[in-house]
C-alpha positions in Angstrom: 11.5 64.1 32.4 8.2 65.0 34.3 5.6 62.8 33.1 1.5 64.2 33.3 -0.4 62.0 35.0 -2.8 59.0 33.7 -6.5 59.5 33.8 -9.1 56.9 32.7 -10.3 59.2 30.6 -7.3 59.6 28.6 -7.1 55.9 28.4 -10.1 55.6 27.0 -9.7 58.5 24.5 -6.0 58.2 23.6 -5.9 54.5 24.1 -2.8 52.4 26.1 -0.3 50.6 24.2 3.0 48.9 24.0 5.3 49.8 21.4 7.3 46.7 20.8 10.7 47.2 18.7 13.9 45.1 17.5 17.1 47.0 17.5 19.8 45.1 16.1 23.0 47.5 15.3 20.8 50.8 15.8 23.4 53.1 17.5 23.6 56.2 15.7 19.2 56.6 16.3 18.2 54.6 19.2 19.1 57.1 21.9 16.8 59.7 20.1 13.9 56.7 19.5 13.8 56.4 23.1 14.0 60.2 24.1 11.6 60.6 21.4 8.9 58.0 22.9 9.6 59.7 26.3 8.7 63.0 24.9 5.2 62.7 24.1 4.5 62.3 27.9 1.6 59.4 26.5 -0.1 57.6 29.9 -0.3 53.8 30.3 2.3 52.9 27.2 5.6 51.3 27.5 8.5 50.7 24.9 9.9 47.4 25.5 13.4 47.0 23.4 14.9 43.7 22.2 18.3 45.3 21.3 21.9 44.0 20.6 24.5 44.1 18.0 28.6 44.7 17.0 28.2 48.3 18.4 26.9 49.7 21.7 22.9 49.7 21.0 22.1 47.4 23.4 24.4 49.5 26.3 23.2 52.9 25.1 19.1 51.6 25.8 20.1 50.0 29.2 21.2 53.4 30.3 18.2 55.2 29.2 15.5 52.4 31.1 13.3 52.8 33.2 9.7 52.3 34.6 8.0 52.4 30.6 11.2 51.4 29.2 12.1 47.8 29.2 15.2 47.1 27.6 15.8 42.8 26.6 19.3 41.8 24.9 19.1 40.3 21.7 21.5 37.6 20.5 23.7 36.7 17.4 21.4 35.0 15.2 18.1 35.4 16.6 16.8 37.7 14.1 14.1 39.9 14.4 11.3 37.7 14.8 12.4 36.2 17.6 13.4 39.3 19.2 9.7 40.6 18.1 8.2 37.8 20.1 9.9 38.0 23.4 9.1 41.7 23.4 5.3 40.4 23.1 5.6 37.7 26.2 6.5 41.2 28.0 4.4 43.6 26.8 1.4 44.6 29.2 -1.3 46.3 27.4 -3.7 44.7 24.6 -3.0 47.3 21.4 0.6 46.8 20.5 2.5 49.3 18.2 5.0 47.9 15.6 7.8 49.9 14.9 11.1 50.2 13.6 14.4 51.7 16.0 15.5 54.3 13.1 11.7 55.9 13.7 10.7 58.4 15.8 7.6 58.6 18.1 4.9 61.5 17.4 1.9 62.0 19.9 -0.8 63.3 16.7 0.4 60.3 14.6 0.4 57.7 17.1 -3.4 59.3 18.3 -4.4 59.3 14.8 -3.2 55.7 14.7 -4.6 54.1 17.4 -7.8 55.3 17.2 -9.6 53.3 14.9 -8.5 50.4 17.3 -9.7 52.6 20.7 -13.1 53.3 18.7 -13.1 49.3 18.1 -13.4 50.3 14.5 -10.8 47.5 13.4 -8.4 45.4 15.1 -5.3 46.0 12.8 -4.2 49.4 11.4 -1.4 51.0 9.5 0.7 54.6 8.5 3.0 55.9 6.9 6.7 56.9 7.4 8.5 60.2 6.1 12.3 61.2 6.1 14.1 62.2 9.1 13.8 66.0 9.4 17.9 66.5 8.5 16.9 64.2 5.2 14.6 66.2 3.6 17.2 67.9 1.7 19.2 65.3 -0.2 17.4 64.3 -3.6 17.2 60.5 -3.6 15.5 61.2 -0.6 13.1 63.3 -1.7 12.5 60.9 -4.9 11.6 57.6 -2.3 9.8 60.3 -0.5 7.6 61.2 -3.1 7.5 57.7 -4.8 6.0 56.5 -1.3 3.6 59.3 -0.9 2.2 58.4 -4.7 2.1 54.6 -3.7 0.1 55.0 -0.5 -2.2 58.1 -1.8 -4.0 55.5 -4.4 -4.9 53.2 -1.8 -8.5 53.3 0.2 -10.0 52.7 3.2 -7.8 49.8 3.6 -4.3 48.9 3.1 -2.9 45.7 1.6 -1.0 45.1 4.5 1.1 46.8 7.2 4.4 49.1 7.6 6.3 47.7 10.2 7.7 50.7 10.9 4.6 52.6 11.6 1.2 49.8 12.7 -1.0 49.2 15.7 -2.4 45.2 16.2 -4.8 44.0 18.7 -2.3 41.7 21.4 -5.2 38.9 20.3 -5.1 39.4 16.7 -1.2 39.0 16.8 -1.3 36.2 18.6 -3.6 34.6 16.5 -1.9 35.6 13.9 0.9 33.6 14.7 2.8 36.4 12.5 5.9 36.2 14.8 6.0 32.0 15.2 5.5 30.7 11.6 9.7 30.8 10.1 10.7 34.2 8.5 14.1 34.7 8.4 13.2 37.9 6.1 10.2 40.1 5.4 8.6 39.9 8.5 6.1 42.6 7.3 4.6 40.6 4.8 4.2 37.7 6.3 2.1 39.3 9.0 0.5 40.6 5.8 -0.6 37.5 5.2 -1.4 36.0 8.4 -3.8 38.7 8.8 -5.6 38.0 5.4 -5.9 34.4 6.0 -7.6 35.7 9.0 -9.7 38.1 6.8 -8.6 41.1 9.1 -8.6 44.1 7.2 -5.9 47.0 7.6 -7.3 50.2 8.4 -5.1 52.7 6.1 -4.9 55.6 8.3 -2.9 58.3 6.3 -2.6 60.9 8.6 -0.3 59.0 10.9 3.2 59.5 9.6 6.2 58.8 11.4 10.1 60.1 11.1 12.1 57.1 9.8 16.0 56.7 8.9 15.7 57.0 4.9 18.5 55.9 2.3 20.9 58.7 1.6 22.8 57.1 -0.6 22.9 55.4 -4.0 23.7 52.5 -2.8 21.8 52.2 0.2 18.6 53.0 -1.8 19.5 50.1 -3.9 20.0 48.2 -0.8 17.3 48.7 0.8 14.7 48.1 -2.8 16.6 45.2 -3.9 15.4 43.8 -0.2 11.8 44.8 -0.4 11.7 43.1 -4.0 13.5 39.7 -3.3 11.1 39.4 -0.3 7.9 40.1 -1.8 9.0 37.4 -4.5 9.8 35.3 -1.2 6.9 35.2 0.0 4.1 35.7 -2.9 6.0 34.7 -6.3 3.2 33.0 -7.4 1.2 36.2 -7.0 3.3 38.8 -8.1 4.7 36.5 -11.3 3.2 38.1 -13.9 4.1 41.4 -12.4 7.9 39.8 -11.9 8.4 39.0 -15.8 7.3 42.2 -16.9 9.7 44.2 -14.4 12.9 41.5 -15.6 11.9 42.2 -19.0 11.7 45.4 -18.6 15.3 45.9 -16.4 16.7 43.8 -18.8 16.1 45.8 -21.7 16.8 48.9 -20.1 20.3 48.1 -18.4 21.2 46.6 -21.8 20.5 50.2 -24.2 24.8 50.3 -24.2 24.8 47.1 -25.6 22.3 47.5 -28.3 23.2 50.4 -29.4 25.9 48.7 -30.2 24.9 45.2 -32.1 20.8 45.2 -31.9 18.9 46.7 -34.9 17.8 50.6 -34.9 14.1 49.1 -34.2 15.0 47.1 -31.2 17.2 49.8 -29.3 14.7 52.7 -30.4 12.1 50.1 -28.8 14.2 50.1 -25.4 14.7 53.5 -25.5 10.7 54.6 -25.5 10.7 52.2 -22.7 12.8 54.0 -20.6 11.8 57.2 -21.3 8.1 56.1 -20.4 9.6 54.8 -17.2 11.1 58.2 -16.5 8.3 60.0 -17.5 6.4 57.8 -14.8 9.3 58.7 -12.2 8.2 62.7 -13.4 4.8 61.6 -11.9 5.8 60.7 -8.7 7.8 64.2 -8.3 4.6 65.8 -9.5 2.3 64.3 -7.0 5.0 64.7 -3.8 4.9 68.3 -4.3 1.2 68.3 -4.6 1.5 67.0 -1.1 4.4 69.6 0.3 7.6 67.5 -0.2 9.9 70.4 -0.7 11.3 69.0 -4.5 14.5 70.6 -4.9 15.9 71.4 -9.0 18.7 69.3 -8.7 16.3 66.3 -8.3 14.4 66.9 -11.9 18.4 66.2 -13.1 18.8 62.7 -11.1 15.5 61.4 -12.0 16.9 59.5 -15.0 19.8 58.1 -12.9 17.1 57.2 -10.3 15.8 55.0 -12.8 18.6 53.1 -13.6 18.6 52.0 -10.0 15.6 51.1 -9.8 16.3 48.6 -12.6 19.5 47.5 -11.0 17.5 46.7 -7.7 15.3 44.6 -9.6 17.8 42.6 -11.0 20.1 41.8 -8.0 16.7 41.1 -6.1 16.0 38.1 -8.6 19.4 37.2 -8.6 19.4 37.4 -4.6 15.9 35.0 -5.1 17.8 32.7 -7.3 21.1 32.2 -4.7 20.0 29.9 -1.6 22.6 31.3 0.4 21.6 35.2 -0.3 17.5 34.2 -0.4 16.3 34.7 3.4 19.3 36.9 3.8 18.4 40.2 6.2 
């Protein structure tokens, strides 16, 4: 692939970077990751690749090295944070982007990204993530697509943290950090979160910077992939989030219980559950509302599965605490 030639000027405008990434089990996407970073041409960036696995990931990036693509093998059992760090002992340049194997490169998002770091503006900065372009159809997609979009249009300036799949750190920040030394067997993301508020390093939110990602397409890898998100952030800030944790137990609780008391609990009680869930749906209606505000292309079938939707929401909550409460299912991937 002919590659345009690097210019201090576009360094300085554009910025240089190294896009470090842990691909464990990746198959089915890396190949079009890498093609996809090699397509946007960018001067002075590399990807450097921890990857290994069961399948062929680790095989299928060796073939497609080269001179801004450094491929590292990843072992049984060294999780991602380890696999984060050697990538950093190997990357060259000082802005480093985080992202995820299932995501795909995108020269305006990456520019929009990396420019409040070029500009010195702030040393830490975060995007978004949208479906894969073959994704867009399928209607839980489209629901954790617009849920997202909702969630991330009500914050400011700054973000509460970073998406791993999509954020640009300062190499000296990172470090400093420590993000990718202190012990997280899960929720890598957050604890960086973290490391950078102890450091009092805000997160530039830069919403136009949106990158493909590998969304659930199914039940129950939506479930999956919530129950996850939920049993680490109780992981790692339980004693912040508790009050927010009762409420959403109570609240599941009741809910996934509306068979039962319709069956034994007094009329009051089960009418009581039963607003509840229809406010939660009603919320879910929201969501949908303010996606297509923002040109997610809502299909009719999803207006139908929004009360199903839900119900799994409730059931991720659930299995996440019971995941919290289970030592050997706690720091599980």
């Amino acid at each position: 692939m002919q590659e345009i030639a690097c210019t201090d000027r576009d360094v300085q405008e554009i910025g240089s970077f190294s896009a470090i990434v842990a691909a464990w089990n990746e198959s089915p996407l890396i190949e079009a990751h890498i093609r996809s970073f090699m397509a946007m041409n960018w001067p002075a960036s590399e990807l450097v690749l921890c990857a290994g696995g069961t399948d062929d990931t680790y095989e299928k990036a060796c073939r497609m090295a080269g001179p801004r693509v450094k491929v590292l093998r990843q072992q049984p059992g060294e999780g991602k944070q380890s696999a984060l760090r050697k990538c950093l002992d190997v990357a060259r340049y000082d802005i480093i982007h985080l992202t995820d194997a299932d995501c795909l490169f995108q020269r305006q998002a990456l520019e929009n990204l990396l420019h409040p770091l070029v500009t010195f503006e702030t040393r830490a900065a975060t995007g978004w993530t949208r479906p894969l372009p073959d994704q867009i159809r399928i209607p839980i997609v489209q629901y954790h697509w617009a849920r997202d979009c909702y969630t991330h249009n009500r914050d400011g300036l700054f973000a509460n943290g970073v998406l791993g799949g999509n954020a640009a750190i300062s190499r000296g920040v990172l470090i400093h950090a420590r993000a990718l030394e202190i012990e997280a067997k899960t929720g890598i993301d957050y604890v960086l979160s973290q490391q950078l508020a102890l450091l009092n390093e805000r997160v530039r939110l830069v919403k136009d910077s949106i990158l493909a990602s590998d969304y659930p397409t199914t039940s129950r890898q939506y479930v999956r992939l919530w129950r996850r998100w939920i049993k680490n952030l109780i992981v790692h800030d339980a004693r912040g989030q508790l009050t927010h944790l009762v409420a959403a137990t109570v609240l599941a609780s009741l809910i996934l219980a509306l068979p039962i008391e319709a069956w034994v609990a007094p009329r009051v009680w089960t009418g009581f559950s039963f607003l509840l869930f229809l406010i939660l749906i009603a919320k879910r209606y929201q969501y949908i509302g303010a996606g297509y505000k923002d040109g997610i292309p809502i299909s009719r079938r999803l207006f139908l599965y929004i009360p199903y939707f839900a119900i799994l929401d409730q059931i991720a909550v659930i299995m996440a605490i019971a995941d919290f409460c289970s030592p050997r299912r706690r720091h599980r991937w």
